[in-house]
C-alpha positions as CSV (number, residue, x, y, z in Angstrom):
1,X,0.0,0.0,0.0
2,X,0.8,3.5,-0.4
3,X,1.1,6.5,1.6
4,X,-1.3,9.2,-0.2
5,X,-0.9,13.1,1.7
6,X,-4.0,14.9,0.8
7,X,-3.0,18.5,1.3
8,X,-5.0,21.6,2.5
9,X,-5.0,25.1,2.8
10,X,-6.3,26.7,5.5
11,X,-6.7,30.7,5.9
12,X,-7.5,30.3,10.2
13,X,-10.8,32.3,9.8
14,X,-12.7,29.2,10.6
15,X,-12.8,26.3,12.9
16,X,-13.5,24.5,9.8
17,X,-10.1,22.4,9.5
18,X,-10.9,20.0,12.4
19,X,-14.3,19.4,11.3
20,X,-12.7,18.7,7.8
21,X,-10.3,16.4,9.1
22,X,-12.9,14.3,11.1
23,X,-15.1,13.8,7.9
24,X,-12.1,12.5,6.0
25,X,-11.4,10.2,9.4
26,X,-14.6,9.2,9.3
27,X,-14.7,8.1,6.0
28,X,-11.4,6.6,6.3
29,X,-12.2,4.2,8.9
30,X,-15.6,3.2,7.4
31,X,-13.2,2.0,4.0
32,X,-10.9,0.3,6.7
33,X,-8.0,2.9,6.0
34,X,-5.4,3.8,8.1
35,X,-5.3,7.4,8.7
36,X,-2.9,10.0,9.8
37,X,-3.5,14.0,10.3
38,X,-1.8,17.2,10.8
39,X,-3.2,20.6,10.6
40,X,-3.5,21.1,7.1
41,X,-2.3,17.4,6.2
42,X,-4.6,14.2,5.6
43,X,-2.9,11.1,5.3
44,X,-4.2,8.0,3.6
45,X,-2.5,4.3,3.5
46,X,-4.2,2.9,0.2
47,X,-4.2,0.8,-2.8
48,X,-3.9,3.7,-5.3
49,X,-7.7,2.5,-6.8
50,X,-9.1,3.1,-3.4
51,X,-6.9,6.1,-2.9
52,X,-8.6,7.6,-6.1
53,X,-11.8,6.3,-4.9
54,X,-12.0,8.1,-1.4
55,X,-11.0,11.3,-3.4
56,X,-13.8,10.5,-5.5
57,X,-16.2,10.5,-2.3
58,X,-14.5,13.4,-0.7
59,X,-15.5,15.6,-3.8
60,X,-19.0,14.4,-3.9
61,X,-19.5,14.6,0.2
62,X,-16.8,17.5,1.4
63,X,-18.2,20.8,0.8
64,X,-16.2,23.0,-0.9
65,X,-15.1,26.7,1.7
66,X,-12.9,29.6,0.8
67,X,-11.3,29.1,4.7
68,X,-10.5,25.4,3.8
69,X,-9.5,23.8,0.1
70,X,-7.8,21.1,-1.4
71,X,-4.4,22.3,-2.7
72,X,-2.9,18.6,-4.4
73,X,-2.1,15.2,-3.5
74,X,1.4,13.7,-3.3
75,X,2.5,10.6,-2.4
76,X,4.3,10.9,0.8
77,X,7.2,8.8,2.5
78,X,7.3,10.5,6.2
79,X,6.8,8.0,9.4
80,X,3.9,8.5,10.5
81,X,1.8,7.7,13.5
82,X,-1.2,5.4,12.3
83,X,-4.4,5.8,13.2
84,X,-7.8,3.0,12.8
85,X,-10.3,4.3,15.3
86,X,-13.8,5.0,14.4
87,X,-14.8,8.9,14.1
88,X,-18.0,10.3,14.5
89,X,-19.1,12.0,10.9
90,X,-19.6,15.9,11.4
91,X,-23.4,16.6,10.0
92,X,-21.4,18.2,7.1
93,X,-22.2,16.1,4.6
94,X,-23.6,17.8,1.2
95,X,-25.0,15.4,-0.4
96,X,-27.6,14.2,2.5
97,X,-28.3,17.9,2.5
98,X,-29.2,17.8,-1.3
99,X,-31.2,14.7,-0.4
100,X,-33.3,16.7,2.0
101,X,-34.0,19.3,-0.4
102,X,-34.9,16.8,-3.2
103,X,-39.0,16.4,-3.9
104,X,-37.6,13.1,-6.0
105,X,-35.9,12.2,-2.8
106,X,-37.0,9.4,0.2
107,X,-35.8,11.7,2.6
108,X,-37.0,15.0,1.2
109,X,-38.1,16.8,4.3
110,X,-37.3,14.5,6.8
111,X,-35.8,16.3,9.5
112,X,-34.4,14.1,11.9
113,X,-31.3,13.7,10.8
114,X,-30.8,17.3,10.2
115,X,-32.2,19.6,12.8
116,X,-31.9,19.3,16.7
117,X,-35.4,21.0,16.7
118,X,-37.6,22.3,14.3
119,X,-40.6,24.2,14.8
120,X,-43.5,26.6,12.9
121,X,-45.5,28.3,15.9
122,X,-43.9,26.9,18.4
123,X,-45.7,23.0,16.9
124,X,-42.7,20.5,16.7
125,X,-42.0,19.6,13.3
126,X,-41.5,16.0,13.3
127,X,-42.3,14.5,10.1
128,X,-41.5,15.6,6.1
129,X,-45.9,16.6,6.4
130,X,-45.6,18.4,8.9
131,X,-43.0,20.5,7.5
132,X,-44.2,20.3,4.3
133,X,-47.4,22.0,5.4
134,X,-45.6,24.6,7.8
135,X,-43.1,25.4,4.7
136,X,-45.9,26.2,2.5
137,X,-47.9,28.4,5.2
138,X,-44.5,30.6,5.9
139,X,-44.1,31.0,2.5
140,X,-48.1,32.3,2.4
141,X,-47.2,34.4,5.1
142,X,-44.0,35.8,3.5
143,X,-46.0,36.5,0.1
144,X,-47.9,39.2,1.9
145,X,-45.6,40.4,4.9
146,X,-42.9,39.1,7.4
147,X,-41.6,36.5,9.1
148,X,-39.3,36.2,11.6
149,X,-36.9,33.3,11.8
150,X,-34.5,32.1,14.8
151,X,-31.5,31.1,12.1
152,X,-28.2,29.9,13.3
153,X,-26.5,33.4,13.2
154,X,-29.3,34.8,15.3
155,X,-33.1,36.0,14.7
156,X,-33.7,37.8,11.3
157,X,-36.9,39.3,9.5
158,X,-37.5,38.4,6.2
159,X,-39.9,40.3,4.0
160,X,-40.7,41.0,0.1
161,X,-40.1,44.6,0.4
162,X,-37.4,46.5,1.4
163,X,-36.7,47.5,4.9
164,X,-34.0,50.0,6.1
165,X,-30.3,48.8,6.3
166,X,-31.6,45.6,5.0
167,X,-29.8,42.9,3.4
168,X,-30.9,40.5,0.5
169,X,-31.1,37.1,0.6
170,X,-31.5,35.1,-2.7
171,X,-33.1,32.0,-2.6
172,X,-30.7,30.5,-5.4
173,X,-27.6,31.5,-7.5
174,X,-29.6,32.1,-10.5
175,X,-31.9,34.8,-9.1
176,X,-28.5,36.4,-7.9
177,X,-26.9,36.0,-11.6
178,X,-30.1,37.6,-13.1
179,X,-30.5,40.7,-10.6
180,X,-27.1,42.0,-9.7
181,X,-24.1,42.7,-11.7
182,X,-21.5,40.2,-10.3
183,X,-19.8,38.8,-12.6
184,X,-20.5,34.4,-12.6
185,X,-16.7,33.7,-11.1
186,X,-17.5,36.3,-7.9
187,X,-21.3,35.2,-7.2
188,X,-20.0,31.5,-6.8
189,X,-18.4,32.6,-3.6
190,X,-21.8,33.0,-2.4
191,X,-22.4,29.6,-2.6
192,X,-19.2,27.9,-0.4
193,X,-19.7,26.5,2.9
194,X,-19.2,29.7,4.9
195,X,-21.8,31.7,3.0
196,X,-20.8,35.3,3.0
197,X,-22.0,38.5,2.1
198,X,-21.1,40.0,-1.1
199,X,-21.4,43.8,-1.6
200,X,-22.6,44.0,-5.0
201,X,-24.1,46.4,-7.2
202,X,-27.7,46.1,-9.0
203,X,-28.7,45.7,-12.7
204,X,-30.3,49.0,-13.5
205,X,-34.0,47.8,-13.7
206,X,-34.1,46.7,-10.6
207,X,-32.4,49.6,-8.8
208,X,-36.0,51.3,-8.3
209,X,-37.5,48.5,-7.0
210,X,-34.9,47.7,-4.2
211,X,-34.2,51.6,-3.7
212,X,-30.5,51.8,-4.2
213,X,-28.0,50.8,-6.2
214,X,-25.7,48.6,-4.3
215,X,-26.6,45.7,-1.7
216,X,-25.1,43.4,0.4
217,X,-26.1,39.5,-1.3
218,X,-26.3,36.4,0.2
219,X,-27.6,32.8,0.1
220,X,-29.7,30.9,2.7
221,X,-26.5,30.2,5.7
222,X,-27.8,27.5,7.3
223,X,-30.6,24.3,5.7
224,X,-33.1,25.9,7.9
225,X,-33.0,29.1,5.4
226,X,-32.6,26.5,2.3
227,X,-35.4,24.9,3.6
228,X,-37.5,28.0,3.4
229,X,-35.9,29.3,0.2
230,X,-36.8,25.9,-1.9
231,X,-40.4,26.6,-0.8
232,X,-40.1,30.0,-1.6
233,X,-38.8,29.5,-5.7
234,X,-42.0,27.3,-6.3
235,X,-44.4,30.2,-5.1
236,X,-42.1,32.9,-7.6
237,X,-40.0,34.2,-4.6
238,X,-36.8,34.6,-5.7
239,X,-35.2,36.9,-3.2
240,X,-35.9,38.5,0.1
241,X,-35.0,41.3,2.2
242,X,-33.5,40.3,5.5
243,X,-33.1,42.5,8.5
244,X,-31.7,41.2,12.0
245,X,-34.7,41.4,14.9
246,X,-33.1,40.3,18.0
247,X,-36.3,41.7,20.3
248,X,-38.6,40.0,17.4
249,X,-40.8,36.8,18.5
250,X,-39.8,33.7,16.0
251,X,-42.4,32.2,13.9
252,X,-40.4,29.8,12.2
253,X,-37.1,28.2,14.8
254,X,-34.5,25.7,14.1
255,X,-31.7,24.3,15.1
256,X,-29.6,22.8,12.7
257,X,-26.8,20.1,13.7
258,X,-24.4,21.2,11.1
259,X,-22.8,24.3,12.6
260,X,-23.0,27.1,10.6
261,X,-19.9,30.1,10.3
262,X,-20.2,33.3,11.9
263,X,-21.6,36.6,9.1
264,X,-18.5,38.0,7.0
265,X,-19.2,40.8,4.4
266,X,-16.7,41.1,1.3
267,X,-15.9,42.7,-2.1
268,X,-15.4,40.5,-4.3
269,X,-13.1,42.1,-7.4
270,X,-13.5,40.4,-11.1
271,X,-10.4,38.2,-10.3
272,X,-12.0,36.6,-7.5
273,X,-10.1,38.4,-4.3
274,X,-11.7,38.5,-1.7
275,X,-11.3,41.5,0.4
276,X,-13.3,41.4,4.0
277,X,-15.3,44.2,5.4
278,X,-12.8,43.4,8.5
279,X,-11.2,46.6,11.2
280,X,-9.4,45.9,13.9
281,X,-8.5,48.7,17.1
282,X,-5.0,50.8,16.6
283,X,-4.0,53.8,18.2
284,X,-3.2,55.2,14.8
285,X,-2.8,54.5,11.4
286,X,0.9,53.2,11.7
287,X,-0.1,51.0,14.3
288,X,-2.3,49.5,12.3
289,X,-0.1,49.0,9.2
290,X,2.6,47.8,11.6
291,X,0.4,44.7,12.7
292,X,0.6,43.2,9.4
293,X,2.6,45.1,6.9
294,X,6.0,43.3,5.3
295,X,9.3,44.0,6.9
296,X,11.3,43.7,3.6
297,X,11.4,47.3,1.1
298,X,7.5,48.0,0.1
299,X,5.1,50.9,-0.7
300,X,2.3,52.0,1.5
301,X,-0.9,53.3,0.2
302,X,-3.2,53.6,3.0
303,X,-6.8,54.9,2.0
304,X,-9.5,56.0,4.1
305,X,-12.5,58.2,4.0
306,X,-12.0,60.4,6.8
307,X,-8.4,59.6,7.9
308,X,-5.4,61.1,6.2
309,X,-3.9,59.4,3.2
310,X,-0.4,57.7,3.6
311,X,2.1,57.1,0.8
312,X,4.6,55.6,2.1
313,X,8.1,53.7,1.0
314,X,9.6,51.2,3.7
315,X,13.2,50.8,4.0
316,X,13.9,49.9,7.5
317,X,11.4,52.5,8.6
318,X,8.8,54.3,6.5
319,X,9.3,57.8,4.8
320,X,6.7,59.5,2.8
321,X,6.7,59.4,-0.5
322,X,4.4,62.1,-1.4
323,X,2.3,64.6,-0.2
324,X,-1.8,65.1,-0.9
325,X,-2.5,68.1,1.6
326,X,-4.2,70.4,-0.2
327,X,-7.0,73.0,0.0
328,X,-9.8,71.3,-0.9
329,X,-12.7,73.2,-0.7
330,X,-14.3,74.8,-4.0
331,X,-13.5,78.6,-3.9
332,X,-9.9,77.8,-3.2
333,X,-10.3,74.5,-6.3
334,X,-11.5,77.7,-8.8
335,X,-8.4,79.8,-7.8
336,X,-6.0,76.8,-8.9
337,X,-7.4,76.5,-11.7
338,X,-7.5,80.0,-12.8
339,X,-3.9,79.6,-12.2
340,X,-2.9,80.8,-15.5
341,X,-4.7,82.9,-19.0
342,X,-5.8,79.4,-20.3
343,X,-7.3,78.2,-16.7
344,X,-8.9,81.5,-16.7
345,X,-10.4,81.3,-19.9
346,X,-11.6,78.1,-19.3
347,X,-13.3,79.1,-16.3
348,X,-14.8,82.4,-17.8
349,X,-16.7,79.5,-20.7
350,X,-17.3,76.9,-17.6
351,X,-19.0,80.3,-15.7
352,X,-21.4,81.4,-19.0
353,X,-22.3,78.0,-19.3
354,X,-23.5,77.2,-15.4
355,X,-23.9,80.2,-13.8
356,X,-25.9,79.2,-10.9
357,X,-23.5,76.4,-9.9
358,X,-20.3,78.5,-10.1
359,X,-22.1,81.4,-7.5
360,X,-23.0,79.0,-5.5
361,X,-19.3,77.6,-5.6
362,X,-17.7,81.2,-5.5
363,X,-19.9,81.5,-1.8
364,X,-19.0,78.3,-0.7
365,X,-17.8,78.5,3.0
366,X,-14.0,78.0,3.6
367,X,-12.4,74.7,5.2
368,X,-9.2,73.6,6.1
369,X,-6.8,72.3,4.1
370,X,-6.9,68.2,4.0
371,X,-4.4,65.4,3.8
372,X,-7.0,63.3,3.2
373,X,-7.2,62.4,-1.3
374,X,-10.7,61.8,-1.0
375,X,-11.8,65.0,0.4
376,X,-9.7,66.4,-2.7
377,X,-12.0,64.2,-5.3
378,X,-15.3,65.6,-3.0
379,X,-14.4,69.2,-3.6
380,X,-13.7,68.3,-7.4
381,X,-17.2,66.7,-7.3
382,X,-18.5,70.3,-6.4
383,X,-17.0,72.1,-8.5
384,X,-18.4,69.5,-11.4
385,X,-21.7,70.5,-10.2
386,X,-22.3,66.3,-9.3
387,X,-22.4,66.7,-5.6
388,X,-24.3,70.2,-3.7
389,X,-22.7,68.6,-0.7
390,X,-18.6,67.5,1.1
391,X,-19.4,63.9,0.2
392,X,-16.2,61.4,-0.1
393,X,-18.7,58.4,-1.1
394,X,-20.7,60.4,-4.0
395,X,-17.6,59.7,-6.2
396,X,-17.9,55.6,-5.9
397,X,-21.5,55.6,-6.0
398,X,-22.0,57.7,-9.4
399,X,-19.0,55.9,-10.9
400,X,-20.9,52.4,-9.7
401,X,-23.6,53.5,-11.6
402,X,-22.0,53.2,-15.0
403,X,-22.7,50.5,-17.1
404,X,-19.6,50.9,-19.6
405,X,-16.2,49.7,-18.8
406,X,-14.3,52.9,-20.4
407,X,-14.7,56.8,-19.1
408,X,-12.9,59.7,-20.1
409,X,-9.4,60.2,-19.2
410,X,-8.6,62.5,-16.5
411,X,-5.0,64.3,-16.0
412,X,-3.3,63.3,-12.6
413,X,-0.1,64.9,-12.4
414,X,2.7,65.5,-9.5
415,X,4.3,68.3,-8.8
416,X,8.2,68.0,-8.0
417,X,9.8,69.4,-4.3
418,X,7.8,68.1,-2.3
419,X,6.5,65.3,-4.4
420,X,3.1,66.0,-4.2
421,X,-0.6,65.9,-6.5
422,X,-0.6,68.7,-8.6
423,X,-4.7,69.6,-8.7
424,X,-4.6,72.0,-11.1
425,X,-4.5,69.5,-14.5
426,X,-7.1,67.3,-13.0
427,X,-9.2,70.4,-12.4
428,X,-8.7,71.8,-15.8
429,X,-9.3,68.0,-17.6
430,X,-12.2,67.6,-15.6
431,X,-13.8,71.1,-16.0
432,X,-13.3,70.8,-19.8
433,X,-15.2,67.4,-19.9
434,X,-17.9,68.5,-18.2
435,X,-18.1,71.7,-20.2
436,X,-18.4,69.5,-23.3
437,X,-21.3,67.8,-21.8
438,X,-20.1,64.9,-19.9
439,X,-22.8,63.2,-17.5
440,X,-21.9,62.5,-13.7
441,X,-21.8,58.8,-14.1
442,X,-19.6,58.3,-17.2
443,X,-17.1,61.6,-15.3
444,X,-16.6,59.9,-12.5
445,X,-15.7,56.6,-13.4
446,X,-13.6,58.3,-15.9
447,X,-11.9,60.2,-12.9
448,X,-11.2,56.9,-10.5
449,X,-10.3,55.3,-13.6
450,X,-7.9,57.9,-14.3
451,X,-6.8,57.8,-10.6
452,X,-6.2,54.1,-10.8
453,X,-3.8,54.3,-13.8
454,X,-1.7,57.4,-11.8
455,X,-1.2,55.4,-8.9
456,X,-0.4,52.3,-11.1
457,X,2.4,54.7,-12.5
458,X,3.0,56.0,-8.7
459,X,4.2,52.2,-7.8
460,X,6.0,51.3,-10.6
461,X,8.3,54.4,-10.3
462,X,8.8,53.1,-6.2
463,X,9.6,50.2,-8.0
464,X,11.8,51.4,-10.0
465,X,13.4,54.0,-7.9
466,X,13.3,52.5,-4.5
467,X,13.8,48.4,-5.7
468,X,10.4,48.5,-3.7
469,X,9.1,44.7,-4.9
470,X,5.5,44.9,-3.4
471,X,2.9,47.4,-2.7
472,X,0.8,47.3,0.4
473,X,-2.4,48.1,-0.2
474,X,-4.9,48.6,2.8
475,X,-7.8,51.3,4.0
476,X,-11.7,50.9,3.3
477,X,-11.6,52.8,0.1
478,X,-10.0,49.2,-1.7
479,X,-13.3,48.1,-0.8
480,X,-15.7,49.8,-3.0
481,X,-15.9,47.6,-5.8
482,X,-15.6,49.4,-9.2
483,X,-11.9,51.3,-7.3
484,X,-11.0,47.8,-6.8
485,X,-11.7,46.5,-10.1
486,X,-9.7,49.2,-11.6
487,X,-6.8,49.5,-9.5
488,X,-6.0,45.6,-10.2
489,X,-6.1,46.9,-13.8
490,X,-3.8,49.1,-14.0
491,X,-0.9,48.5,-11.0
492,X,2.0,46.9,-12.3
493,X,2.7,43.3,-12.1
494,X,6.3,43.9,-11.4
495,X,5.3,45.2,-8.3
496,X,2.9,43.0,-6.4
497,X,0.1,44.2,-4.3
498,X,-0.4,42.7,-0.6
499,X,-3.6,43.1,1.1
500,X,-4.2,42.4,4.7
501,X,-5.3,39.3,5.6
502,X,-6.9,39.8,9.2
503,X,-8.4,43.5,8.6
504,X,-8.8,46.3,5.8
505,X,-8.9,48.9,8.2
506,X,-9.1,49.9,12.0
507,X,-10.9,51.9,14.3
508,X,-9.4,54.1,17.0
């Protein structure tokens, strides 16, 4: 016989890895297979035929996580410790799960060897007609109004309209495809064993109905929801709104033996990183970057919304790079770029055409000068005319509400001594595109997709200049989506970017 190491990858997020390790155990023993096991290591002594066939099972039975996956399998020639006790299966198993779900199946709706308890108005659910009947009743009930459910991650509301600060959960994968704009390779994180949250942005039709553009999707967490959700597809309800109700009464309570993954949000990009809607508590923002940041030479770009912006090169120490304080505020924007007789002029053509908007600007009260590059991109958005208001997030959400992939491009320049943004080309690029007619959505993309490419150019010159081989990348402004998307455009493979791996950001 030979020695077969099935290895794993595990990120720590989880406790899933022992409960991985006792399925394959279990299975193991039940082929009469010696076993041996490590923390991310299964060992298998096996004919190669049942070798393959135990892979075989673990790929129909195993379900697949992001915390937890299969990396190869090696033959391995280590001493090693046998083991040949029986192990107790973890209720982990998919394919019973698809077996309770299946109309076709014996043991559709039979819930004893699924739930510890299962009950619809507080009557114990005890047979597949019983919850049959109770299934189709919530689902009545949900077709006009709420329900509230006591889920494994707590009790929740669901209804069929949208409530405040609500969340949507999608009874399948295809009503997800069919009403949000995440691309097929992103939305099948939804569907892994620790069933996140995906911030996510709607098709346009349906941005009406749910009242906003972006939304945070998931699938049902636990069977208890899947339960509930197959009902739900065969009365046309293909999503719901859920809302957490810890004061709320249950109607519908469960609980399930499988154990379910505490609630993670993430931004997903196009490539498939996964970024997580994580913070964790620092002093300040070089605290925070210390806790994870590389030791060797690498470039800092911290972003944040409110905090000040850091650009930073590491060599034994970090340095900054370049400088982004600025005024930032419109009458002082309109100054710089009536900088010089062609600034001017544009701004006399930019004044005849919007009069209103540039008094307004031209009373605009004064405030402080920021270090903070968003706050410069919210007093651009003023002078544009896109924003009445000091919003840092108005930027992201017009430029998530473009359907193309392409915007006009936007002049992001530095000045020299100190290295620093120079505002006045971006100003006079931007002013002259709006001039010509350019709508908010299609100028703001254009703008963070101009940004994107400058800071691309930003790292490879580190790169170049400082033999800086990585860029660390970190702040909550990586997690808006369509910045995301961009910025892994444009930065330069010779330079690879790092994101954290325990937290995006951090509160004081």
């Amino acid at each position: 016989m030979t020695t077969f190491a099935f290895k794993f990858k595990s990120t720590g997020t989880t406790e899933l890895a022992p409960l991985f390790m006792d399925f394959m155990a279990h299975h193991a023993h039940a082929q009469g297979l010696p076993y041996a096991t490590s923390k991310e290591v299964f060992y298998l002594k096996a004919p190669l035929k049942k070798a393959e066939n135990f892979a075989t099972e673990l790929s129909q039975r195993l379900p697949l996580a992001f915390s937890f996956s299969f990396t190869g399998i090696e033959v391995a020639k280590e001493a090693l410790k046998w083991q040949e006790q029986e192990v107790a299966c973890p209720p982990i198993d998919i394919s019973h799960a698809k077996d309770f779900l299946d109309p076709t199946h014996k043991d559709f709706c039979a819930p004893k060897a699924h739930f510890k308890s299962l009950s619809y108005h507080n009557q114990e659910l005890t047979t597949p007609a019983k919850v049959q009947e109770a299934m189709q009743k919530a689902v009545q009930a949900l077709q006009v109004g709420e329900l509230v459910v006591q889920t494994s991650r707590g009790v929740i509301a669901l209804s069929p309209k949208p409530q405040n600060n609500s969340s949507v959960l999608f009874m399948d994968l295809a009503s997800v495809l069919s009403v949000t704009r995440l691309e097929p390779k992103s939305a099948q994180v939804l569907c892994v064993y620790e069933k996140p949250t995906i911030c996510t942005a709607l098709k346009e039709v349906f941005v009406k109905e749910f009242g906003r553009l972006e939304i945070d999707a998931l699938l049902p967490y636990d069977l208890g929801l899947a339960l509930l959700a197959h009902f739900a597809l065969e009365k046309g309800l293909s999503y719901l709104f859920l809302s957490k109700a810890p004061q709320s009464i249950p109607t519908f309570t469960y609980v399930c033996k499988a154990p379910s993954t505490p609630e993670q949000t993430y931004s997903v990009a196009q490539n498939g990183l996964m970024l997580a809607h994580k913070r964790t508590p620092a002093k300040d923002t070089l605290d925070f970057i210390q806790q994870e940041a590389p030791k060797s030479p690498h470039l800092l770009i911290y972003l944040n919304f409110e905090r000040p912006s850091c650009f930073w090169v590491y060599q034994e120490g970090y340095k900054q790079l370049l400088s982004v304080e600025q005024e930032t505020h419109p009458q002082a924007l309109l100054a710089q770029l009536q900088s010089n007789a062609k600034g001017r002029k544009l701004y006399a053509n930019y004044k005849q055409a919007f009069p209103n908007l540039c008094a307004s600007l031209e009373q605009a009260p004064i405030t402080p000068p920021s270090s903070n590059l968003l706050d410069f991109l919210a007093g651009l958005l003023q002078v544009l005319g896109f924003s009445q208001t000091h919003n840092t997030h108005a930027i992201f959400e017009l430029a998530t509400s473009f359907l193309r992939n392409k915007g006009p491009r936007v002049d992001f320049k530095l000045t020299k001594e100190p290295l620093s943004l120079n505002p006045s080309p971006t100003l006079k690029s931007a002013v002259s595109y709006t001039l010509g007619g350019t709508d908010a959505p299609t100028m703001c993309f254009g703008i963070l997709d101009s940004l994107a490419e400058f800071l691309g150019n930003v790292i490879y010159d580190a790169h170049t200049k400082f033999s800086c081989n990585q860029v660390y990348l970190c702040g909550e402004v990586f997690l808006q989506k369509v910045f995301l998307d961009l910025c892994l455009q444009y930065f330069p493979k010779e330079c690879p970017a790092l994101f954290p791996t325990n937290a995006m950001d951090y509160t004081c």
